[in-house]
N, C-alpha and C positions, 0 to 999 in steps of 0.2 A: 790622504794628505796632499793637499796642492801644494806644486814644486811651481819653481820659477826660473824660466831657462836662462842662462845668463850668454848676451851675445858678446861671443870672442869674436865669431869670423870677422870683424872689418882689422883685426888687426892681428890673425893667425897667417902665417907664411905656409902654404902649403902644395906638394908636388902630386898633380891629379894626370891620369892618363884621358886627352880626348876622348879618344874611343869608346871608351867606358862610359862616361858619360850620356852618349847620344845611343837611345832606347834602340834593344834588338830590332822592334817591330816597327819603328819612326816611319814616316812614308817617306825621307828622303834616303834612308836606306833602302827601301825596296827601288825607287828607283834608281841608284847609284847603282845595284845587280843589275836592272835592266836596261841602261844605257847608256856607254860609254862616250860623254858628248867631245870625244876629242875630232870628229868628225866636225865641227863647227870652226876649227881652225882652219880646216882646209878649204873649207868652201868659203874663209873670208881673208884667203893669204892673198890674194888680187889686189884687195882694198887698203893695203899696209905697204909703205914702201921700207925696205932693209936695209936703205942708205941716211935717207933723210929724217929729220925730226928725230923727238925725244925717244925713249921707252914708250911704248903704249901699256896700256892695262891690259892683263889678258882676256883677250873676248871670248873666249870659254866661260870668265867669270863673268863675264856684263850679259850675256845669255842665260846662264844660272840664277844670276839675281831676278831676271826675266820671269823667268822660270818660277820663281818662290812666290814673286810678286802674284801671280795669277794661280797659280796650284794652290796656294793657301787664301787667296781672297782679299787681298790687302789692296787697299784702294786708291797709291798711288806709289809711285818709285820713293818719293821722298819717305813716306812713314815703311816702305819696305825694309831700307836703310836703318832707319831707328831699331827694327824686329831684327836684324843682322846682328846689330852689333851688341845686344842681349841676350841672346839665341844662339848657345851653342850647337844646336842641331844643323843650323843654318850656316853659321861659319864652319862648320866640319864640312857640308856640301858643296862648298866652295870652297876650300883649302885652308882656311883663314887659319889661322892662330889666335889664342888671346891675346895678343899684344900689338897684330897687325889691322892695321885700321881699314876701314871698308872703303871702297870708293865713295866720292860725292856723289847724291843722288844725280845729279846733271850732268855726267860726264854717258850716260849711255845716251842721254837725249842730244849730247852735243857728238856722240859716235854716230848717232841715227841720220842726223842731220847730213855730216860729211861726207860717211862709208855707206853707211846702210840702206839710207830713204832710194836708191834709185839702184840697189840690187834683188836678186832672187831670195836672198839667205832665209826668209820667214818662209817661204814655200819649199826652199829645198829641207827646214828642217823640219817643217807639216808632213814631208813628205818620204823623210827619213823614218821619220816613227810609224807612219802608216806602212812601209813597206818593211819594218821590226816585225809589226802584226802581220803580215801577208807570210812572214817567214815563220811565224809561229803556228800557221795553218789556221787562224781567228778567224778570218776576213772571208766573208762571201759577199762578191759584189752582183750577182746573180740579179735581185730584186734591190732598187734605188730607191730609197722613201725619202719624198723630199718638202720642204716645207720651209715658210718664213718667218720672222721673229724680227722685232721692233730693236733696239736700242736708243736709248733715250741721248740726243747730244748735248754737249756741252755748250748750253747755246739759251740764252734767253728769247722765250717765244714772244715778248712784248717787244722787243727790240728785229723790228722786221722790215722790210719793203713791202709794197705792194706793186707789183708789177706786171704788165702784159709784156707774155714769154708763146712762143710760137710753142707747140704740141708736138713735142718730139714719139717721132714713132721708128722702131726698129726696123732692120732691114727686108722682114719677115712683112711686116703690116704694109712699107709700102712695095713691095712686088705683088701684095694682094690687090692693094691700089691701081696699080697699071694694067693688072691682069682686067681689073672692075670694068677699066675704063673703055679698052681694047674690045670687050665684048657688047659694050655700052657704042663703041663706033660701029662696031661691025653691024649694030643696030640701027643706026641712023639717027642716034642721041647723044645730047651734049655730054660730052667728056664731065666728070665731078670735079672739083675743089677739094680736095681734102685736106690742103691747106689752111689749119684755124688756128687760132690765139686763146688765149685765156688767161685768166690773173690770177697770180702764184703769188705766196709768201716767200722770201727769201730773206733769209737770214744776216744781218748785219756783221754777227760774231763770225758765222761760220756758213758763208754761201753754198758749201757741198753737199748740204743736208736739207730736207724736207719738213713738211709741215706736214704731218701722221694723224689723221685722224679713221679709227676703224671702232665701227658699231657703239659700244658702250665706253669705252676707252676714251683717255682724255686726250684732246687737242694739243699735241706738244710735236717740238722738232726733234726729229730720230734720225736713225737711218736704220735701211730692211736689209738683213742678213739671210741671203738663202742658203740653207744647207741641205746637205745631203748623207746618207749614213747607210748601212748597210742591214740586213736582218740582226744582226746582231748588236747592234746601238752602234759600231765603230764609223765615225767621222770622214768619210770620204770626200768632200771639198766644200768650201765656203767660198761666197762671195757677198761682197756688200755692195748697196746703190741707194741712192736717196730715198728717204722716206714718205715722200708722197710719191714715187713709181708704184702703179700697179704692179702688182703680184704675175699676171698675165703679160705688162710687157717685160721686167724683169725676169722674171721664170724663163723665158724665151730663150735668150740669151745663155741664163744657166743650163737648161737642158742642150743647149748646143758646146758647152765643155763637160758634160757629163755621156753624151755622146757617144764622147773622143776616144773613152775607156767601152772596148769591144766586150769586156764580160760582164759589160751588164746586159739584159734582158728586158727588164722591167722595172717602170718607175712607177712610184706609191704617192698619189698626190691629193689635197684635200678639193673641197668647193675651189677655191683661188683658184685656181691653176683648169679651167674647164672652156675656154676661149676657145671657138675653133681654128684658131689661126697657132695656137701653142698645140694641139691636140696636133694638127695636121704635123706638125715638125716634128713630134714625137715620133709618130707615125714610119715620117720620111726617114725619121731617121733609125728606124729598126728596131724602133723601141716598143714594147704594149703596153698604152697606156690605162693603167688603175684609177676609178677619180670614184667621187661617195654618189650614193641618191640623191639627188633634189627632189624636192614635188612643186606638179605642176603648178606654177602660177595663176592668179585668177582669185574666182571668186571660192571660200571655203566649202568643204562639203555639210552640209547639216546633218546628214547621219550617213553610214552605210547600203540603208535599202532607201533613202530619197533617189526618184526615178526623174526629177524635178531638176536633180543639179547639170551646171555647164558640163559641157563638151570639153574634154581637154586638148592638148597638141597631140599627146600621143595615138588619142582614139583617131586622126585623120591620115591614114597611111598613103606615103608617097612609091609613084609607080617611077622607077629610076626608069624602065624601057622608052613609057611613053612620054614621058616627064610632067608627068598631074599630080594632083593629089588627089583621093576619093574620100567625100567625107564618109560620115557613119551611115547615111542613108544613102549610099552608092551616087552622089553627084559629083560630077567629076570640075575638078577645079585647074581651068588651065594657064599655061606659063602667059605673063603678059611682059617680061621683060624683066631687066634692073633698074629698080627705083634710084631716087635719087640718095638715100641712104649707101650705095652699095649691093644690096639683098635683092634677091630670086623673086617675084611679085608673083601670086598663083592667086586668081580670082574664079568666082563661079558666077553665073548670070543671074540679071535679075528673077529673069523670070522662073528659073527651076530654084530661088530659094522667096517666090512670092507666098507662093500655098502648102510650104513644107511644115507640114505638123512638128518638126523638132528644133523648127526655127527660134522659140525662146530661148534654146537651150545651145543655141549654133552662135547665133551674131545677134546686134541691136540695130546692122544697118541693112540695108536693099539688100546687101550680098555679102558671102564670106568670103575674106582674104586672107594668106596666110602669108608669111614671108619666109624667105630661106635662104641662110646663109652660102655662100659659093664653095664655103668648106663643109657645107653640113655634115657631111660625109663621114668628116671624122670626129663629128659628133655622136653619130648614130654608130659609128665602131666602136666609140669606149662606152655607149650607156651597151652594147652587145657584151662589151668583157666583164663590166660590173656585175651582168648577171651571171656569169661563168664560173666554175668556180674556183679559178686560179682569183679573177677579184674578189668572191666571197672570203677564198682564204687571206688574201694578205691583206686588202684592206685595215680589218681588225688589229692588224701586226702596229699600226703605226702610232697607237697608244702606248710602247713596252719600248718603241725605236724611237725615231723623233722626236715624240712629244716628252716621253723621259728625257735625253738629254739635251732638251732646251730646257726642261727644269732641274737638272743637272747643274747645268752649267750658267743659269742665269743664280742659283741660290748659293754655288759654290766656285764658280770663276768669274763674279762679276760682267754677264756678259749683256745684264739690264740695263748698264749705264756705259758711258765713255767719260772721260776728262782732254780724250783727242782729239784737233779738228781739222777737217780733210778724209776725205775718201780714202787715200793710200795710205794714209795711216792707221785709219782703223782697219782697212781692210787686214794687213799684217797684225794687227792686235786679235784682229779675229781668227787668225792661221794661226797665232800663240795659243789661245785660248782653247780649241779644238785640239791643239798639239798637246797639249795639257792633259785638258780629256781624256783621250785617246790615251796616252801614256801613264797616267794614274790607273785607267782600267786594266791596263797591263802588265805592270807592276804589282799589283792585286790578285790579279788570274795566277803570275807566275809565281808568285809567294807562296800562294794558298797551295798551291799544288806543288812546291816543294816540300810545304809543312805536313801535306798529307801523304807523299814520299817518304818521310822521314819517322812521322806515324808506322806508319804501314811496317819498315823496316823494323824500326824495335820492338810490334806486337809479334813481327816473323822469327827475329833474332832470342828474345822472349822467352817465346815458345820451346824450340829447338835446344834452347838453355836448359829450360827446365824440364824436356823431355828427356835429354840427354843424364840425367842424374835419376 
């Protein structure tokens, strides 16, 4: 028999318990167990004066809304507000009441503005919940697996400049510079220029962002997020810079605040990140660096037993004592100085590569040259650790660490797009985002293993029950 429900509720009066309402399992009850954000007032009682002006809203709650806004994927403060005030789960997380109205969505944008855009708070509270996990024994920062990720700006790419902008290089590239140049005098050669220009796209909307173009991907303005995380996925520091910075001068910079933290050991890092000038800083800085195979460049092999194919870089071993290289037919290739590139210049003479049988297979001119970087050095250290098997084992790790939670966090905290623009501002969006992360995973671990505490307990209590009769 079909029934037909008749609707009373727009017009039944009825007295409902909050709590009740908002599911055992919700995820903001797992987080509300696992962290108490009363710690957010104290680190923003500086920025409030206790004399002057109105009431403020409380910034426990304008951080909270923060909070929902990106843990559950909502794509802007204004429609976060609309899910608040529908969303009993959501106003229990924030204290709300049925009858007490939400903030306007502009009032955290116009707090960011005044208090927040030029304090720590997004990194002290990044860095709150990473040291919650460090307290719960999670965190092993042992091995760094690091890597970059695009986000797309808020910025039409049709509406651009085209400008010549001088070629910024970090403080790393030019002390390689002067070092170049110093041994280029002590030569009796002209000092280099490395001073160039080049023409950048720069954004009309939003000048602090780049124009991203990588391999198959489409030509849009972004900006490059590098992060860093631990063997266990857990988020240990982000930072953002424009999206046309290479990976290698960016990276630079990041490995020198990654550093700073003495328990790390080892960083996990892809192709990007293989420059000798980032490698050597690694290095210097205590770190051993992880990086993947390349193969040698040039012409393809045609098969395995062709005896036919080029010579590659690796078969021409270099004698660090004498400073040559020897090719594969023991001819020795000697130092001619630094070209005007920069690089180590190592020639062999005409005449011992005029009548060498493996000459098709060597060079197409009079002679072979090779070139070498002034860092090579710590080139030929990290392709030595790839083969080790501390790189054979952790390489592989960086499929289950990084590259999960950039798909983590790009499918579930919006972290493929922005609506912000400015550097410092995404940058804190991106400390929210990863705080997020990080705290969702945590909330998770600790639930699950209360639930299998509480398990455990009644099969114990159970038993004993039932043994006892």
């Amino acid at each position: 028999m079909m029934t037909k429900k008749e609707n009373k509720s727009k017009s039944v009066m009825q007295f409902v318990d909050m709590e009740m309402l908002v599911p055992q399992n919700h995820l903001v009850r797992k987080i509300d167990k696992t962290i108490d954000f009363e710690f957010i007032r104290e680190k923003v009682k500086h920025l409030y004066d206790d004399e002057i002006g109105r009431p403020s809203i409380d910034p426990v709650v304008l951080f909270k809304m923060v909070f929902i806004q990106y843990m559950f994927g909502i794509k802007s403060m204004r429609q976060t507000v609309k899910e608040i005030e529908v969303n009993i789960a959501y106003r229990w997380f924030l204290g709300l009441d049925f009858t007490e109205s939400v903030p306007h969505h502009s009032t955290f944008s116009k707090n960011y503005e005044r208090r927040f855009s030029n304090s720590t708070i997004f990194e002290d509270i990044f860095l709150e919940i990473l040291n919650l996990v460090n307290e719960k024994g999670l965190l092993n920062k042992e091995s760094s697996f690091i890597d970059s990720t695009h986000t797309k700006a808020y910025a039409n790419k049709r509406k651009i400049d085209k400008k010549e902008v001088e070629v910024s290089h970090n403080k790393y590239v030019k002390a390689l510079h002067e070092e170049i140049n110093e041994l280029r005098k002590s030569e009796g050669k002209k000092p280099i220029n490395f001073s160039e220009k080049k023409m950048d796209s720069i954004s009309k909307t939003d000048p602090e962002c780049g124009m991203f173009h990588k391999g198959e991907k489409e030509q849009q303005l972004a900006y490059s997020t590098q992060v860093a995380c631990d063997e266990n996925g857990w988020v240990t520091n982000a930072m953002v810079f424009p999206g046309n910075m290479n990976d290698n001068n960016s990276g630079t910079d990041f490995i020198e605040q990654i550093a700073k933290d003495k328990e790390v050991k080892n960083v996990v890092m892809d192709a990007g990140y293989t420059s000798p000038v980032l490698l050597n800083e690694v290095i210097e800085a205590g770190l051993t660096p992880v990086v993947p195979y390349t193969r040698p460049k040039g012409a393809k092999k045609k098969s395995k037993d062709d005896i036919e194919q080029p010579f590659t870089s690796t078969q021409y071993i270099f004698d660090k004592e004498h400073n040559c290289y020897v090719c594969p037919l023991g001819i020795i290739l000697t130092y001619r100085g630094i070209n005007s590139q920069g690089n180590l210049s190592f020639k062999s003479r005409t005449k011992d590569c005029k009548n060498c049988p493996l000459k098709h297979r060597c060079t197409k001119q009079n002679f072979k040259e090779i070139q070498r970087n002034v860092l090579e050095h710590a080139s030929d250290y990290a392709r030595e650790i790839r083969l080790s098997e501390l790189g054979k084992k952790l390489y592989p790790l960086r499929k289950i660490t990084i590259e999960r939670c950039f798909a983590q966090t790009k499918f579930n905290n919006n972290l493929g797009f922005t609506f912000l623009r400015g550097r410092k501002k995404n940058q804190d969006r991106v400390l929210i985002i990863f705080a997020c992360h990080n705290l969702i995973k945590l909330a998770r671990i600790l639930h699950k293993n209360a639930s299998n505490l509480v398990s455990h307990l009644r099969f114990f209590f159970g038993k004993v029950f039932f043994y006892s009769y």
